[in-house]
C-alpha positions in Angstrom: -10.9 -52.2 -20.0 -7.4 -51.3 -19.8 -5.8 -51.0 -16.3 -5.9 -47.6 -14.8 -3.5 -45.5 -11.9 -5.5 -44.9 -8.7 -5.8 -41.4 -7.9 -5.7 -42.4 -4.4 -2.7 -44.7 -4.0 -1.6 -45.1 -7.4 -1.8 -48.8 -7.1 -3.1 -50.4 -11.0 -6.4 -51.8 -11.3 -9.1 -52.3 -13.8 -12.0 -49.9 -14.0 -15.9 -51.0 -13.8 -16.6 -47.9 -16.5 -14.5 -44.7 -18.0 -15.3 -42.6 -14.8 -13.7 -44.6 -12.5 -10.6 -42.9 -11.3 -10.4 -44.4 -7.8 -9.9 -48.3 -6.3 -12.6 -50.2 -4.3 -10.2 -50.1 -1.2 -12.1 -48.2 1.6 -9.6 -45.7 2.0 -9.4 -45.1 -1.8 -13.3 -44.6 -1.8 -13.0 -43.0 1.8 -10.7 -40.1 -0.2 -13.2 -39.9 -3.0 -16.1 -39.1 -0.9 -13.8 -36.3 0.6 -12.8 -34.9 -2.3 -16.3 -34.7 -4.0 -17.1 -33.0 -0.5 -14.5 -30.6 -0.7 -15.7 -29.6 -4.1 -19.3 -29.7 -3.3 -18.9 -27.2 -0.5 -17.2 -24.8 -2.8 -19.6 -25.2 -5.9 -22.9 -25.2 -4.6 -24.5 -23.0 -1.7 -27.4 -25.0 -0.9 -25.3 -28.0 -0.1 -23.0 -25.7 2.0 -26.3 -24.6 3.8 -27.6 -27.6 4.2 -24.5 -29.1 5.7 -24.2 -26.4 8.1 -27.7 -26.6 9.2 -26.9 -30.3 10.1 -24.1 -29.9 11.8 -25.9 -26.8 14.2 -28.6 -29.4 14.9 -25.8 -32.0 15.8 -24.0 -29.9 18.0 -28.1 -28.9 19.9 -28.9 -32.2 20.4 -25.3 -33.4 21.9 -24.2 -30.3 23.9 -21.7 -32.0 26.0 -19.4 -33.5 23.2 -16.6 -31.5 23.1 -16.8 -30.9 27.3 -16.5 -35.2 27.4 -14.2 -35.0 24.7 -11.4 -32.6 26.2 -11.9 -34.8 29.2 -11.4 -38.2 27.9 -8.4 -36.6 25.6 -6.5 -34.4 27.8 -3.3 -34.9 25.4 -5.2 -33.7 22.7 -6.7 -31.1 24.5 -3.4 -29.5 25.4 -2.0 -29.9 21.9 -4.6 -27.9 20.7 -4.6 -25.4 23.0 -1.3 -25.1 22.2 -1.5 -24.8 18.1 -4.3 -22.3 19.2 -1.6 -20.0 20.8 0.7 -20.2 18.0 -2.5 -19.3 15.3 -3.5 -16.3 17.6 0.3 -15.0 17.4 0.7 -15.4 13.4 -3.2 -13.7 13.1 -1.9 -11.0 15.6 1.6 -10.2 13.4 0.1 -10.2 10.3 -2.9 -7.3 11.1 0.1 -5.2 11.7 0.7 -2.5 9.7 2.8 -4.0 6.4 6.0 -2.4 5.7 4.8 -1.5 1.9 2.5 1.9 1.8 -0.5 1.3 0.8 -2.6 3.4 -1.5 -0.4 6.2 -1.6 -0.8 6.8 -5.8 0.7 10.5 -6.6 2.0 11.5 -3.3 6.2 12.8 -3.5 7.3 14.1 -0.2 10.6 14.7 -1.0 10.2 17.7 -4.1 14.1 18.4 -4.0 14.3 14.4 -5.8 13.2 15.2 -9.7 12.9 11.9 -11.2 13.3 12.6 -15.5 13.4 9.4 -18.1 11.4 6.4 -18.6 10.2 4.5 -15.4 8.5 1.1 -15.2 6.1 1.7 -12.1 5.3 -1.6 -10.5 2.3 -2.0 -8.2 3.4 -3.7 -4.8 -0.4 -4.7 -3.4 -2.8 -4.1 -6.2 -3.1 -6.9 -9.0 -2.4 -4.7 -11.9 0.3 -4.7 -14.4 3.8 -2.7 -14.4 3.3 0.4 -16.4 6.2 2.0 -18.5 5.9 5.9 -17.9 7.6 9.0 -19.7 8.6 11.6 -16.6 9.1 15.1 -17.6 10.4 18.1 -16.3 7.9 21.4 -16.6 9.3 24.4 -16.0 7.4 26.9 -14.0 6.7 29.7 -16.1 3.4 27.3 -17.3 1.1 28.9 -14.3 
């Protein structure tokens, strides 16, 4: 076999079979394992479940981890207390109202503004696509 890239660390080295696209190095295999994780967790529920259910049963049977943790690590403890602050501020900003209206379709307040010609209306929050519209003037003597 021809010499392959690995994905990991982009060093060159020869393959065992075609789907080998990682190194033997430990963190090569280490980031494989990861990423087959990662993608497992967002492919298949039952695997998500499962993972979960271990991790629950974990955290029964050693109660005390994180208490002996934050004391043997009080450097690490802090630092994450204070990233913690700093996520609370950005989660409390952004469920602020947003500065765009939102779902306001059809509503003019100003009626002295009588917009005539060809408009392109653009949606600012909803995914749908810029329409081109023909705006007309109707007299009133229609009622």
């Amino acid at each position: 076999m021809e010499p392959v890239f690995c994905f990991h660390c982009a060093t060159m080295f020869i393959p065992r079979n075609r789907k080998q696209y990682y190194c033997s190095r430990p963190e090569c295999q280490q980031a494989r394992k990861t990423n087959w994780q990662r993608i497992k967790m967002k492919t298949d529920p039952d695997y998500r479940t499962a993972q979960k259910l271990s991790k629950q049963k974990w955290a029964d049977k050693n109660p005390d981890y994180w208490k002996n943790y934050r004391d043997q690590n009080p450097e690490k403890a802090e630092r994450n207390r204070m990233l913690q602050t700093i996520r609370n501020r950005r989660r409390s900003t952004r469920k602020k109202a947003p500065d765009v209206p939102i779902a306001k379709k059809d509503v003019r307040i100003n009626m002295i503004f009588q917009p005539v010609g060809q408009f392109w209306l653009v949606p600012l929050i909803a995914k749908m696509d810029a329409t081109k519209v023909n705006i007309y003037t109707i007299s009133d003597t229609w009622q």
